[in-house]
C-alpha positions in Angstrom: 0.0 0.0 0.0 3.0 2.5 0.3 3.8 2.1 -3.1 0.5 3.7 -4.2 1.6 7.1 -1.6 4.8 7.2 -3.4 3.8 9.4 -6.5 2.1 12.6 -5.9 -0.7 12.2 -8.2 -3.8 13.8 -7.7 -6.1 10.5 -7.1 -3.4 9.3 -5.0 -4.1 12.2 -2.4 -7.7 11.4 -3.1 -7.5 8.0 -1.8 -5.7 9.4 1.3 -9.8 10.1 2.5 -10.7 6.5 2.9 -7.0 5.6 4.2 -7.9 7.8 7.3 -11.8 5.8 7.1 -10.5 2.9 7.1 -8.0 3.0 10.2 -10.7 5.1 12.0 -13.4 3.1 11.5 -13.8 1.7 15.0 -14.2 5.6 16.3 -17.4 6.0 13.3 -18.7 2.4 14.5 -18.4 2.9 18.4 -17.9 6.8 18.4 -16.4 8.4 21.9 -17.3 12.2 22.1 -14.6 14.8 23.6 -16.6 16.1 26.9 -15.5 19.8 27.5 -14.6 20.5 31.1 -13.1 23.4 33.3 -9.7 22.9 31.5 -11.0 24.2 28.7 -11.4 27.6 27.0 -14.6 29.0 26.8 -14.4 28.6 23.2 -13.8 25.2 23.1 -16.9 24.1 25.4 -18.9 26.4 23.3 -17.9 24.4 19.8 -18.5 20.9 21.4 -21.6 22.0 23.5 -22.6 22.7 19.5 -21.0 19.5 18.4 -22.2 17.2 21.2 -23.1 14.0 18.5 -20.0 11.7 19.4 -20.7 10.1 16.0 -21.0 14.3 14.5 -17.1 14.4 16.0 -15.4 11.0 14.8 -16.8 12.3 10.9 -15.4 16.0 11.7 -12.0 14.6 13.3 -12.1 12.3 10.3 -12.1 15.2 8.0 -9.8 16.9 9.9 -7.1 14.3 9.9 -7.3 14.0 5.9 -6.9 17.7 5.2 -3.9 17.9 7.5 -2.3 15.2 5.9 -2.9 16.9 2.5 -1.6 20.0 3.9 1.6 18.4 5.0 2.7 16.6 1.7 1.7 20.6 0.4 3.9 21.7 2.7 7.3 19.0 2.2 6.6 18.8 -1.6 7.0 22.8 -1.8 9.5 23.2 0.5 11.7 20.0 -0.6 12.3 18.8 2.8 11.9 15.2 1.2 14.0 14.1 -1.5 11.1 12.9 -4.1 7.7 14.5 -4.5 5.8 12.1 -2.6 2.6 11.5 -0.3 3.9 9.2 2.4 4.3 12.5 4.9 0.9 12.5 5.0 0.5 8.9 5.2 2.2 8.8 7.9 0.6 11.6 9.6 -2.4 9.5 9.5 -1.0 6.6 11.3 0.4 8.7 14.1 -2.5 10.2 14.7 -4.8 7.1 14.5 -2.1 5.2 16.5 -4.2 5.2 19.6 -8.0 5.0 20.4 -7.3 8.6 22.6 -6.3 10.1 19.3 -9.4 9.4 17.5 -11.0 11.7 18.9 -12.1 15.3 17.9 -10.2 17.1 20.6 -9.2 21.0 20.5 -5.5 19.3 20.3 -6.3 18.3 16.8 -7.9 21.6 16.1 -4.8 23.0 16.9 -3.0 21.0 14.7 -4.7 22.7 12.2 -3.3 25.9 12.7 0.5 24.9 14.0 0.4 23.4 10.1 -0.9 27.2 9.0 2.1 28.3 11.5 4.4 26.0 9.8 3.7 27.1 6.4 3.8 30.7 6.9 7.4 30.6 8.9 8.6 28.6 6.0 7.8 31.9 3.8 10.2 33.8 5.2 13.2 32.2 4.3 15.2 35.1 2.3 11.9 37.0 1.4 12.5 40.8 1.3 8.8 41.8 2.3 7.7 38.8 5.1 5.6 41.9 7.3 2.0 40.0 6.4 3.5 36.5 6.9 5.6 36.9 10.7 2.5 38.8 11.9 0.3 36.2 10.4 3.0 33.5 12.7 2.0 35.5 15.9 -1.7 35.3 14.7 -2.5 31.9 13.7 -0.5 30.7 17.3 -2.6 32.9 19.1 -6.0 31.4 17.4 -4.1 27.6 18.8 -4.0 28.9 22.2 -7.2 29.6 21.9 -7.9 25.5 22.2 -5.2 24.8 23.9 -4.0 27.5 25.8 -0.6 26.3 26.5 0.2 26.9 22.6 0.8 30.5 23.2 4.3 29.2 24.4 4.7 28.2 20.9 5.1 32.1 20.1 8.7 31.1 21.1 9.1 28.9 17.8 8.1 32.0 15.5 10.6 33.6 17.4 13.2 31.3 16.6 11.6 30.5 13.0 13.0 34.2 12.4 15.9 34.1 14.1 16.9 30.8 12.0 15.7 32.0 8.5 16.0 35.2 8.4 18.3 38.2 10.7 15.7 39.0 13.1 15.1 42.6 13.8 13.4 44.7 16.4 10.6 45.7 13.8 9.8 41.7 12.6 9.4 40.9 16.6 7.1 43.3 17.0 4.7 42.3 14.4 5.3 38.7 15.7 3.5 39.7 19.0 1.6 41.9 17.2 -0.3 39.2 15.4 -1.1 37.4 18.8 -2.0 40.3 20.8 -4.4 41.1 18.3 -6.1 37.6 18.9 -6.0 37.8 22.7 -7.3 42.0 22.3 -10.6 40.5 20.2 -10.8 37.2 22.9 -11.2 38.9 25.7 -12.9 41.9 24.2 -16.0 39.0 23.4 -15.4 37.9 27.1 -16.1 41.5 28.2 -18.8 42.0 26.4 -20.4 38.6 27.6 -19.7 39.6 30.9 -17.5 36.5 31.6 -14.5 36.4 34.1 -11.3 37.5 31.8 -9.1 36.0 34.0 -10.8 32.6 34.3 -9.6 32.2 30.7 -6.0 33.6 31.8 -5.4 31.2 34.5 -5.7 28.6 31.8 -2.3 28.7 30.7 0.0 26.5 32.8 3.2 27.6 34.3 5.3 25.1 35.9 5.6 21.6 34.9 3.1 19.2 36.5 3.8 15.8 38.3 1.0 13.8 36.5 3.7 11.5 34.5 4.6 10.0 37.8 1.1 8.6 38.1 1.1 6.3 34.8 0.6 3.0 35.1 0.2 0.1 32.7 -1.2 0.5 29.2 -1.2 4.3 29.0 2.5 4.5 30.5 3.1 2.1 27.5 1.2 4.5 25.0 3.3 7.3 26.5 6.8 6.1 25.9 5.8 5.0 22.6 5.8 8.4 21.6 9.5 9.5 23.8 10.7 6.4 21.8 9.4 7.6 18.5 11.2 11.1 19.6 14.2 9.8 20.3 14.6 7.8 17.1 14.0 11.1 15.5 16.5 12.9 17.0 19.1 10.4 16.8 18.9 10.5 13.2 19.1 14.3 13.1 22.1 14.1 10.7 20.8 11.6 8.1 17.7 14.1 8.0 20.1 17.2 7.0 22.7 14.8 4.5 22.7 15.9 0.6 19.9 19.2 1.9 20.4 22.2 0.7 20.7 25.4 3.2 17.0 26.5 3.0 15.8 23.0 3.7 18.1 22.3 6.7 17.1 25.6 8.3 13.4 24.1 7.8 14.5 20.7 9.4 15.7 22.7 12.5 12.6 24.7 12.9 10.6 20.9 12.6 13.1 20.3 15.1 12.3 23.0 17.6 8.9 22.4 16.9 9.3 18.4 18.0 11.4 19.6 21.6 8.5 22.0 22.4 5.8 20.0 22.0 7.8 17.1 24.2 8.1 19.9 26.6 4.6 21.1 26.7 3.5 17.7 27.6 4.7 18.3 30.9 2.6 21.0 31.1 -0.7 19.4 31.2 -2.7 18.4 34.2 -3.5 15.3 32.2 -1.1 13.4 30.4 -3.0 11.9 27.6 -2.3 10.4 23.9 -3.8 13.3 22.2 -2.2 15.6 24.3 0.6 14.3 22.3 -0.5 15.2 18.9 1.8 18.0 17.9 4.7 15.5 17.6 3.2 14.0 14.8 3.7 17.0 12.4 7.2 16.6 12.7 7.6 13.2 12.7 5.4 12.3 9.8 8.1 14.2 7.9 11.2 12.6 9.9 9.7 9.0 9.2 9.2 9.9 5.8 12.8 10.2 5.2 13.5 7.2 7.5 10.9 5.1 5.3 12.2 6.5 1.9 16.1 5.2 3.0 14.4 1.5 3.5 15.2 0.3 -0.4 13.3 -2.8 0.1 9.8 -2.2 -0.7 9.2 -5.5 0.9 10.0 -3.7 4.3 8.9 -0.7 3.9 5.2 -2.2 3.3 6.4 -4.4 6.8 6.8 -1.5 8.7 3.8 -0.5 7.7 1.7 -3.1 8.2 3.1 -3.9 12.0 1.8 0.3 12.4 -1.6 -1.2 10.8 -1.7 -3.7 13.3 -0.9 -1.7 16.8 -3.9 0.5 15.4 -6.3 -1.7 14.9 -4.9 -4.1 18.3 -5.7 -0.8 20.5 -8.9 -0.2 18.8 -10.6 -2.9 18.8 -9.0 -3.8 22.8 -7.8 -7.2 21.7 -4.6 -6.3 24.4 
């Protein structure tokens, strides 16, 4: 089935839709809704108050999943981070994000997704553009919209920060419209929650500020699910130099911002109250592309459509509970 992913064709990214059906399919048969509680943004319980159908959520998240995926193999095709024009990044996204029942769910992690990939594509614009005004303040804006569902994102204004730092000279002026971008999310935010008459600083205390102590309490399958993911990191970051080899500048500078972008999302884990699979999800962006190149070096066919099928099978073993 990889071999079909390998050519970017336009039927071929078509046939990404039923891929992400297909290992899905237990969250559209027996769907799990994501229930809204106090740790969430006001936005967010407002959106799934509206989208309360568990089975309304699996088609959305679905959906959602797909057009990521697209984006993605938008983004590595256009940016050559990959050394053929393919469609296994997004492939892989798929099976990342499907790798657990957790992750099946609509949650406003995977919203956020969503707009990290906008982040992602607007930072990799900048790379020796002379006029990049419209695209750093669009960085700041787009993260601010992500902490809007996860609230913890707005640390991620660090990455813009170092986005322009690492592809182009930073200045004074390009900083400014970075923050710029956010504060004029947060300005409109809690302008509504004025207006509403609802507590402003409710929404503030949201963000977390010091590392939480809730990884100490994982036992049994979900401290299996969570070192999955370190291992997956790790494997990533060992092979940071076979990722760079034969690159050219613009496309290493990319690599390292993926990079960043991988050690701030391990970081923020640590950061929730609740460490869950989903929670999680960020990593996937930039190791759908890392695996990509990892996949692509596998000559054999033969084990590349292994690997992939032993991924097939840990998805559908933890969806259908069969361990």
């Amino acid at each position: 089935m990889v071999s079909i992913f390998k050519n970017n064709l336009f039927i071929n990214s078509l046939l990404l839709l039923p891929y992400v059906t297909i290992l899905r399919i237990k969250s559209l048969l027996d769907p799990v809704g994501y229930i809204a509680g106090e740790g969430d943004t006001i936005l967010v319980r407002e959106l799934f108050d509206w989208i309360s159908s568990p089975f309304a959520q699996s088609m959305i998240a679905v959906l959602v999943v797909y057009l990521q995926a697209v984006y993605i193999n938008r983004l590595v095709i256009k940016n050559a981070l990959v050394q053929q024009n393919t469609l296994i990044p997004g492939l892989i996204y798929i099976v990342l994000t499907s790798l657990f029942p957790e992750c099946t769910v609509l949650s406003p992690m995977l919203i956020a997704n969503s707009l990290i990939l906008v982040v992602i594509g607007q930072a990799f614009k900048i790379y020796k553009s002379p006029r990049v005004a419209d695209n750093v303040f669009n960085i700041g804006f787009w993260t601010g919209i992500s902490a809007l569902f996860v609230p913890n994102f707005i640390y991620l204004l660090l990455i813009g920060v170092l986005s322009i730092f690492i592809l182009k000279s930073a200045k004074g002026k390009e900083l400014f419209q970075l923050f710029s971008g956010a504060f004029t999310v947060f300005v409109l935010y809690f302008g509504i929650m004025y207006l509403i008459d609802y507590p402003i600083l409710d929404q503030v205390s949201l963000v977390d500020a010091s590392p939480k102590l809730s990884i100490i309490s994982i036992r049994g399958l979900e401290l299996y699910k969570f070192l999955s993911f370190v291992g997956m990191t790790f494997f990533a970051v060992f092979h940071y130099n076979t990722y760079a080899l034969k690159k050219s500048i613009q496309a290493k500078k990319k690599i390292d911002i993926l990079f960043w972008i991988l050690f701030s999302s391990a970081v923020l884990i640590f950061l929730f109250q609740e460490i869950t699979a989903f929670n999680a999800l960020l990593v996937c962006i930039p190791l759908s592309i890392f695996y990509t190149m990892n996949l692509i070096r596998l000559k054999s066919p033969l084990l590349q459509e292994l690997v992939h099928v032993i991924f097939l099978a840990v998805i559908f073993i933890f969806s259908f509970g069969l361990i």
